[in-house]
Structures are given as C-alpha cells and as structure tokens.
Backbone as a printed PyTorch tensor [residue, N CA C, xyz], in Angstrom:
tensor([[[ 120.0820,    5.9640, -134.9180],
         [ 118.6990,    6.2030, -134.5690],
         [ 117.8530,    6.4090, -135.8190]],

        [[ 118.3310,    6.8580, -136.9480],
         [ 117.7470,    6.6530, -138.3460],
         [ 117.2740,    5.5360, -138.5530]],

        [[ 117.9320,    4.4310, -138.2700],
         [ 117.7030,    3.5130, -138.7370],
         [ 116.3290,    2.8140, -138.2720]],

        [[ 116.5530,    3.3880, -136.9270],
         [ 115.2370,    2.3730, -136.1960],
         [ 113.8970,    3.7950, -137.0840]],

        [[ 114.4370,    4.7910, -136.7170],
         [ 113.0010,    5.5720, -137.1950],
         [ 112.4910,    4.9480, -138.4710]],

        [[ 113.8420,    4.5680, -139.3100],
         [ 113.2730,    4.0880, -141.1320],
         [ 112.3620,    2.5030, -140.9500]],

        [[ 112.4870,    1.9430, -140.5680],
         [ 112.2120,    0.7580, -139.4770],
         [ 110.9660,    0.5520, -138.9480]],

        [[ 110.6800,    1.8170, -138.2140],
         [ 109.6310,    1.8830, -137.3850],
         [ 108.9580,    2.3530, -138.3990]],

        [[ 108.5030,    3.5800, -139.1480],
         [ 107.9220,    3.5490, -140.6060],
         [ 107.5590,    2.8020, -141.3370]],

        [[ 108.6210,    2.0550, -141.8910],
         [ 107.9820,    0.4710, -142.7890],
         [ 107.3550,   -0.2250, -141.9400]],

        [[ 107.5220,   -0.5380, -140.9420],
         [ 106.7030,   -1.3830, -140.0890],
         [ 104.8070,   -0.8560, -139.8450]],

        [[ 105.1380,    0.4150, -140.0080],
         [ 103.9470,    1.4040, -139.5390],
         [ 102.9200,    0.7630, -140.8730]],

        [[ 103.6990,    1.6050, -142.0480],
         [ 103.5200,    1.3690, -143.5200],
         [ 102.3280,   -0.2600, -143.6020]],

        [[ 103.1990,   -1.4080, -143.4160],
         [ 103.2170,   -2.4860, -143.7240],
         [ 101.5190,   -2.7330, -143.1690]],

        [[ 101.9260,   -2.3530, -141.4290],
         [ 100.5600,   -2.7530, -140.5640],
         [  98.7360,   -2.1200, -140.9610]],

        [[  99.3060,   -0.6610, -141.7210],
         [  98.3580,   -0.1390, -142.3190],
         [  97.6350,   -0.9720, -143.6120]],

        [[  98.4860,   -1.2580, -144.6550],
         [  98.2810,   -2.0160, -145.7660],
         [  97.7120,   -3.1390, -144.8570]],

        [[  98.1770,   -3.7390, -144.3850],
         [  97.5110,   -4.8900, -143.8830],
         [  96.1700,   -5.1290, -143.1000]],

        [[  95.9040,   -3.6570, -142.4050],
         [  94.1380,   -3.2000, -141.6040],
         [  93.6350,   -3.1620, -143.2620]],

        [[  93.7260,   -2.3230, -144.0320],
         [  93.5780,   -1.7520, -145.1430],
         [  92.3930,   -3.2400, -146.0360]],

        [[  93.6010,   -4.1670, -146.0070],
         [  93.3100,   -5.3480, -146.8780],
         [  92.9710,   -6.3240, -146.5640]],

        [[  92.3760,   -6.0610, -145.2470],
         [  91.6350,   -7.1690, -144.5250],
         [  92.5460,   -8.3630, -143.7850]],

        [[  93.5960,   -7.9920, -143.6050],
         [  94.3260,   -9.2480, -143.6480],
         [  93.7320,  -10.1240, -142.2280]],

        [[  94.7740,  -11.4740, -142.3860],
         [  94.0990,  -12.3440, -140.9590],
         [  94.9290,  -11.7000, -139.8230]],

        [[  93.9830,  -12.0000, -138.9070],
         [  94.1220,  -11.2480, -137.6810],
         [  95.6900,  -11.6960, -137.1650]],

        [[  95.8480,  -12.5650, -137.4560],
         [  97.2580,  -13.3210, -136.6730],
         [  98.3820,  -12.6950, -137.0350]],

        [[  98.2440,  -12.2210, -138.7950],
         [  99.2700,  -11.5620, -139.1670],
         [  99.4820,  -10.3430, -139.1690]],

        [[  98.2490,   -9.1560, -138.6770],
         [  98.0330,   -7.5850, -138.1160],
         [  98.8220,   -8.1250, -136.5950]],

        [[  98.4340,   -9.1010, -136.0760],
         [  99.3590,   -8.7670, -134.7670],
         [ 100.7030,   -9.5280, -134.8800]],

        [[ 100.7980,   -9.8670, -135.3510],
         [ 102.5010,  -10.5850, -136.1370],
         [ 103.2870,   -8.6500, -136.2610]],

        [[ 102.9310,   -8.2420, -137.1620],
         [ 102.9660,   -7.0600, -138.0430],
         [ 103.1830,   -5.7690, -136.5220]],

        [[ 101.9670,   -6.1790, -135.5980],
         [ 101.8830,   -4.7690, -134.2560],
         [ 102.9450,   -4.9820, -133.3290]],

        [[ 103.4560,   -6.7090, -133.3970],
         [ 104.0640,   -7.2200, -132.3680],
         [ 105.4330,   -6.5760, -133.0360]],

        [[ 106.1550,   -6.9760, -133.7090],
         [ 107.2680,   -6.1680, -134.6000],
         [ 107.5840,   -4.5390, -134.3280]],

        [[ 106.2590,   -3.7990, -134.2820],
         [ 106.3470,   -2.3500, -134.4350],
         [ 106.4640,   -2.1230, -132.8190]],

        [[ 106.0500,   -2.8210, -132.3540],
         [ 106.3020,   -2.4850, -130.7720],
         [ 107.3460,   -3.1200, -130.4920]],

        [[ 108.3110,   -4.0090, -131.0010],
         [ 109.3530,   -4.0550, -130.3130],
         [ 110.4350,   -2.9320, -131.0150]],

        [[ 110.1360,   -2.2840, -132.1820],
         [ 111.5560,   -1.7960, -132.7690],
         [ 111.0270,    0.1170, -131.9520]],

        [[ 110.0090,    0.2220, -131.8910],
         [ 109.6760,    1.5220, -131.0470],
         [ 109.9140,    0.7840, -129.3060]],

        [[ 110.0970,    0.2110, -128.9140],
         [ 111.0780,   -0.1050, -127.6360],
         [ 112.6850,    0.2020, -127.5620]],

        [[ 112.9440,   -0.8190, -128.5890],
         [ 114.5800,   -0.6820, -128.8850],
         [ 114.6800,    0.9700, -129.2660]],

        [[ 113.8190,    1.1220, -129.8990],
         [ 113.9790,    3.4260, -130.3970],
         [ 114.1140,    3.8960, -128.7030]],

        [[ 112.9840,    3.9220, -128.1680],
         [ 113.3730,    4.4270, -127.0380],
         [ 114.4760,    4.0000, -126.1770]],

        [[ 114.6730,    2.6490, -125.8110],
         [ 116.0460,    2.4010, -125.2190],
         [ 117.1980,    2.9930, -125.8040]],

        [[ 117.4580,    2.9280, -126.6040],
         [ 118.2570,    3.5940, -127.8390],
         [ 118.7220,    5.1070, -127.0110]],

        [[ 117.3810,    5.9820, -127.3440],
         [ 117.4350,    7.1230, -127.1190],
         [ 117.8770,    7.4690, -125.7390]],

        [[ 117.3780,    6.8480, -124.5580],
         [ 117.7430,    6.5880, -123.3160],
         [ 119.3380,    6.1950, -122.9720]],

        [[ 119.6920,    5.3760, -123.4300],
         [ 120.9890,    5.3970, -123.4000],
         [ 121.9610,    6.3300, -123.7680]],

        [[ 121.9620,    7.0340, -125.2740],
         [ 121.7880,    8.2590, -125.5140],
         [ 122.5680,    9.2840, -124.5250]],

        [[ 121.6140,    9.4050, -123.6740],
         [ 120.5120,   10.5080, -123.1680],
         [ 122.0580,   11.0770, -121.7670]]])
C-alpha cells in the first residue's frame, strides 16, 4: 500500500506542475486520468485488505 500512496503523490506532484505551467489540456487530463485510476486501485487495495 506504500507503494500506491508513493504513486499517488508523484502523480499528484506531476498534475500540479503541469496546472502550474500551463500545460495542454489533453495532457492535465492524461496526467488526472492516471491519478484516478492508481487512487481506485489504493482503495480496492485497501478493501480487500479490510
């Protein structure tokens, strides 16, 4: 579960720099689409878990 948290961080990280620097829109949701699937897999994760 570290792993996805370290994961979900850089991903966080990345999407910020990228609002930050104007980037093109295609690649902020390239970037959101990513962070929402590895905070899915976190929660399934945890759920199973559970």
């Amino acid at each position: 579960m570290k792993e996805f948290a370290r994961k979900i961080e850089i991903a966080r990280e990345i999407l910020h720099k990228k609002i930050e620097e104007n980037m093109d829109k295609k690649e902020i949701l390239r970037v959101s689409q990513e962070l929402d699937k590895l905070i899915v897999n976190y929660l399934l994760e945890c759920t199973i878990k559970a």
